[in-house]
C-alpha positions in Angstrom: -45.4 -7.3 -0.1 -43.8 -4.7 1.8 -42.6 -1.0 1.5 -38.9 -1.4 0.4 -36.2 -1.3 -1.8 -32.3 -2.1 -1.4 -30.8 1.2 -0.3 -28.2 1.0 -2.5 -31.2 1.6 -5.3 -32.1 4.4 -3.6 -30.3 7.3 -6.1 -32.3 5.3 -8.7 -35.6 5.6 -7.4 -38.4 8.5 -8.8 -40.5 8.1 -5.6 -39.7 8.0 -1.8 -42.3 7.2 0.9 -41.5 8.9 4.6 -43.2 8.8 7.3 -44.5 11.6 9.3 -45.8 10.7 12.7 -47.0 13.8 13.9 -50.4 14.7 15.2 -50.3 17.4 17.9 -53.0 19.1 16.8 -55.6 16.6 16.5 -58.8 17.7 18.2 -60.6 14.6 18.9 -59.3 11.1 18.7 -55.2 11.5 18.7 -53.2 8.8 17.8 -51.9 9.1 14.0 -48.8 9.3 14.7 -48.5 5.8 14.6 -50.3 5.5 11.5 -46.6 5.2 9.3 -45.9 1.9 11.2 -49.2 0.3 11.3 -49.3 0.8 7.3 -45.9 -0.7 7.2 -46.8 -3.4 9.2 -50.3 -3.9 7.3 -48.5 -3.7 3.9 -46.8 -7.5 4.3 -50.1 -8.8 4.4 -51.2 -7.5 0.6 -49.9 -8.3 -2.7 -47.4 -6.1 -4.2 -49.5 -6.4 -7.9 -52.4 -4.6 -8.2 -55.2 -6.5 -10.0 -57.1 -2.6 -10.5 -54.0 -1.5 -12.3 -52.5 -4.2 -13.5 -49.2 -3.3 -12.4 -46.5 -4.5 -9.5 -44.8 -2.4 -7.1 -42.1 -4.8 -7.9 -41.7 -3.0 -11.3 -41.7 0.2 -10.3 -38.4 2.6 -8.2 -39.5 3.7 -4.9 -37.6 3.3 -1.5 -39.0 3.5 2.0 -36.8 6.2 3.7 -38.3 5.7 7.1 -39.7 8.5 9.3 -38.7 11.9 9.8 -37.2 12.1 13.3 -39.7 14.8 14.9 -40.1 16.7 18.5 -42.7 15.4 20.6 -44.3 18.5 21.4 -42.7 21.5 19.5 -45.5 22.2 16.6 -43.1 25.1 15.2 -40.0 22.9 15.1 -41.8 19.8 13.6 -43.4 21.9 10.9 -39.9 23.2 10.0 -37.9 19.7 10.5 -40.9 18.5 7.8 -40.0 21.6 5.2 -36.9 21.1 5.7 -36.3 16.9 4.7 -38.8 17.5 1.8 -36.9 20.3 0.2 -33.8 18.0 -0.4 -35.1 14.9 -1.4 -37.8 17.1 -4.4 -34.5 19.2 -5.0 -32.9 16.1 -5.7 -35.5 15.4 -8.2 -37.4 12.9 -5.8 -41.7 13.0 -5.7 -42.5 12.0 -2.3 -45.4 9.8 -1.1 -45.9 11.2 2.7 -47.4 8.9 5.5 -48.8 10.5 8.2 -50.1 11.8 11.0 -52.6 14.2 11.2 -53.4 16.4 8.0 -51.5 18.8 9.1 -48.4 17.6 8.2 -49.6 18.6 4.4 -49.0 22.6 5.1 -45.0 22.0 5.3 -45.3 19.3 2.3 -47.0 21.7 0.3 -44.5 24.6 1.2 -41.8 22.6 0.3 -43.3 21.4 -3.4 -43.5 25.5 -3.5 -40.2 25.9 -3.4 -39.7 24.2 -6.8 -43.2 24.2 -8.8 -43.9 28.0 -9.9 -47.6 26.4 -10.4 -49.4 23.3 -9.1 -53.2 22.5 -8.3 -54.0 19.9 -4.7 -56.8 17.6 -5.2 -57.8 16.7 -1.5 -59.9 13.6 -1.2 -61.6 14.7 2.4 -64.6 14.4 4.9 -63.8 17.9 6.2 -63.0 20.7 4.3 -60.4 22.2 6.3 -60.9 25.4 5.8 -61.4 27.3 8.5 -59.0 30.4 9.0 -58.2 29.6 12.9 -59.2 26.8 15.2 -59.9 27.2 18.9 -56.9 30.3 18.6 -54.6 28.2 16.7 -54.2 29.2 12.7 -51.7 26.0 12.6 -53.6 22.8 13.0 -55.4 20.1 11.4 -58.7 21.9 10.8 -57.0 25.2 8.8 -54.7 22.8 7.3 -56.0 23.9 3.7 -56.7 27.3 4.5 -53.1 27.8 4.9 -52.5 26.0 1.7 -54.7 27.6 -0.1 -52.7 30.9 1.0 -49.6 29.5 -1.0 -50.8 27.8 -4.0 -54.3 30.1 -4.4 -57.7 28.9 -3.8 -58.4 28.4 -7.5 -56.0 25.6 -7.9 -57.4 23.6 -4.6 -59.7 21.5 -5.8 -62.0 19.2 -2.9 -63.3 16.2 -3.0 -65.7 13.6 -0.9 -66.3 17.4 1.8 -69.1 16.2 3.7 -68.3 18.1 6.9 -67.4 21.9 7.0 -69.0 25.6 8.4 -71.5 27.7 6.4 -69.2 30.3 5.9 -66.9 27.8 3.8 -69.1 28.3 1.0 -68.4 31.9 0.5 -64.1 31.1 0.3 -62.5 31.8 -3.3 -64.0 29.3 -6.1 -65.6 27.1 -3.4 -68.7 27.5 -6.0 -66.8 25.6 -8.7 -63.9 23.7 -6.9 -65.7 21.8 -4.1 -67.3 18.8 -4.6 -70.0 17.8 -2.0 -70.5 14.6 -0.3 -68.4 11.9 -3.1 -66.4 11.8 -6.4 -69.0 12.7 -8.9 -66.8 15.7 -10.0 -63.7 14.6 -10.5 -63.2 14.3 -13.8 -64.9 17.7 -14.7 -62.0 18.8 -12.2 -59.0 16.7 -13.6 -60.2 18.0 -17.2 -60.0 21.8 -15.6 -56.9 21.1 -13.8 -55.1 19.7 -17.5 -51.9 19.8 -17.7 -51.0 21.6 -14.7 -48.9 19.4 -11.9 -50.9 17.6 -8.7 -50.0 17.4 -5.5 -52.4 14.8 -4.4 -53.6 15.3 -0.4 -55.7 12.1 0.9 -57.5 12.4 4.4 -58.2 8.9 4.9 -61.8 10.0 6.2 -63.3 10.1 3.1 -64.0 7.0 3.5 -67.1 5.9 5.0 -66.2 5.2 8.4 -68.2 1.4 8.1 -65.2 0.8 5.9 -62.8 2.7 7.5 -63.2 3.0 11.3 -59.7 3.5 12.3 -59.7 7.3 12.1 -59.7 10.7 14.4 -62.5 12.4 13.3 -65.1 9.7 11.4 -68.1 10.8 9.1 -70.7 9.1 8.0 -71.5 9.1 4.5 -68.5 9.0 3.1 -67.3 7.1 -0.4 -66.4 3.2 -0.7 -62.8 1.8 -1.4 -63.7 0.9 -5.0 -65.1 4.5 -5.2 -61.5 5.8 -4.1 -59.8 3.4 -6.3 -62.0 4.3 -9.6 -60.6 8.3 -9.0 -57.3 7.3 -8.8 -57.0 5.8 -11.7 -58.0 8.8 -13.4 -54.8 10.1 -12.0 -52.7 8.0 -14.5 -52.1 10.2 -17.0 -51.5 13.0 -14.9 -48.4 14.5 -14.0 -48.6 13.9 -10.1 -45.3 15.7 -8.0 -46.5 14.8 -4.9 -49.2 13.0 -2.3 -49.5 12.3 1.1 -51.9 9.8 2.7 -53.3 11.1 6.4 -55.5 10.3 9.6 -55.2 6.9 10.2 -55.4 6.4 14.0 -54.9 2.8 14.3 -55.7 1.5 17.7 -59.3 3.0 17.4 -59.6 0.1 14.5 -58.5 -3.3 16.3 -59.6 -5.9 13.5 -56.6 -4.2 11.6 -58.7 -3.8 8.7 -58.3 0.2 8.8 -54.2 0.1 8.3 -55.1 -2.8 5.9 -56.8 -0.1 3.5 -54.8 2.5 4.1 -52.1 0.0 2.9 -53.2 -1.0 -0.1 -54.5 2.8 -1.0 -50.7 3.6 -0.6 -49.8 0.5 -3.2 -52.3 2.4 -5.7 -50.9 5.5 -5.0 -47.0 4.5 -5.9 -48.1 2.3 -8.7 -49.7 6.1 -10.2 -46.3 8.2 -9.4 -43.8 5.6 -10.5 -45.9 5.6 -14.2 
């Protein structure tokens, strides 16, 4: 299997996956940015039908459109270059299945979906709540990611999932009570059933996982969920109205079996088979 369709079906398709190899603000182990190719590359080795859904990707309208060309070093520019390609492709009608890169790459995602959806809720799957209002002086960065889109869509319509790593002072944010869900899954479909018909824009930080399963990550925490755990919630997702993911925080070469971008893979298979419903 692989991530691609003929580009001449490409006006035809409901979903595109980019990639978005950017992760200049990652704080620990960098590397994500090469995340997009590894998953590529990882993708040939799984099936395109999923046995959990019981569906092919082979069936579905999705094109690859490769990565966004991005700066090096210029956070500013990159965040803008990232708006910017997602406006025209959900103003054409596109949903868009981002690959990065550090989470960070969600904020510009998420202001871009804001630009047509008056209303939508995220549900971030997450070892780390990303909360915090500025990091080591920088309100732009993988650690405030949320924080900065809660700002947009409001703090009642983010909804967290698998958090297992955040500061006290978290628990005092806006609906943090109700709308974070310690540690695994348990909540999710008390949060889908809240969430009803509203539209998601689904954020996965691929450190949810527990990092036995999923080494091959910047910032690994123990304790986190298993791949069947992962698999279970998003198949909750299918009859949900679902405008927009991204899948984040692989780093690669800190995984050398290959298993890591092997996951991430076939998460990303799950993922279209849900938006192309």
């Amino acid at each position: 299997m692989k991530f691609y369709c003929s580009i001449h079906e490409i006006k035809k398709t409901k979903t595109v996956l980019v990639g978005v190899p950017y992760d200049g603000t990652s704080t620990y182990r960098p590397g994500s940015r090469f995340a997009p190719q590894a998953i590529r590359e990882a993708s040939y080795g799984i099936e395109s039908y999923s046995p959990y859904q019981d569906k092919d990707l082979r069936d579905i309208r999705f094109y690859d459109i490769g990565d966004i060309p991005l700066s090096y070093g210029d956070k500013e520019l990159n965040l803008k270059l990232i708006e910017a390609f997602i406006i025209k492709l959900i103003m054409k009608g596109k949903k868009t299945l981002a690959l990065g890169g550090e989470h960070l790459i969600t904020y510009p995602l998420i202001k871009a979906y804001a630009k047509k959806y008056k209303e939508f809720a995220i549900v971030q799957l997450d070892a780390h709540s990303d909360l915090i209002d500025s990091y080591r002086g920088e309100s732009l960065s993988h650690a405030t990611v949320m924080r900065r889109c809660s700002e947009i869509v409001g703090f009642e319509n983010l909804y967290q999932l698998g958090i297992r790593s955040m500061v006290e002072e978290d628990k005092l944010l806006p609906h943090r009570d109700v709308n974070m869900g310690l540690f695994d899954l348990s909540k999710a479909e008390e949060f889908l059933k809240r969430i009803g018909d509203k539209p998601i824009y689904l954020t996965v930080d691929l450190d949810v996982l527990d990092p036995s399963i999923f080494p091959g990550t910047g910032t690994p925490e123990p304790g986190g969920i298993t791949y069947k755990e992962i698999l279970s919630f998003l198949k909750l997702l299918r009859q949900k109205k679902i405008i927009g993911a991204d899948v984040v925080e692989l780093s690669p070469h800190y995984d050398p079996t290959g298993v890591s971008s092997v996951v991430a893979a076939s998460i990303v298979r799950e993922i279209l088979l849900i938006m192309g419903n």
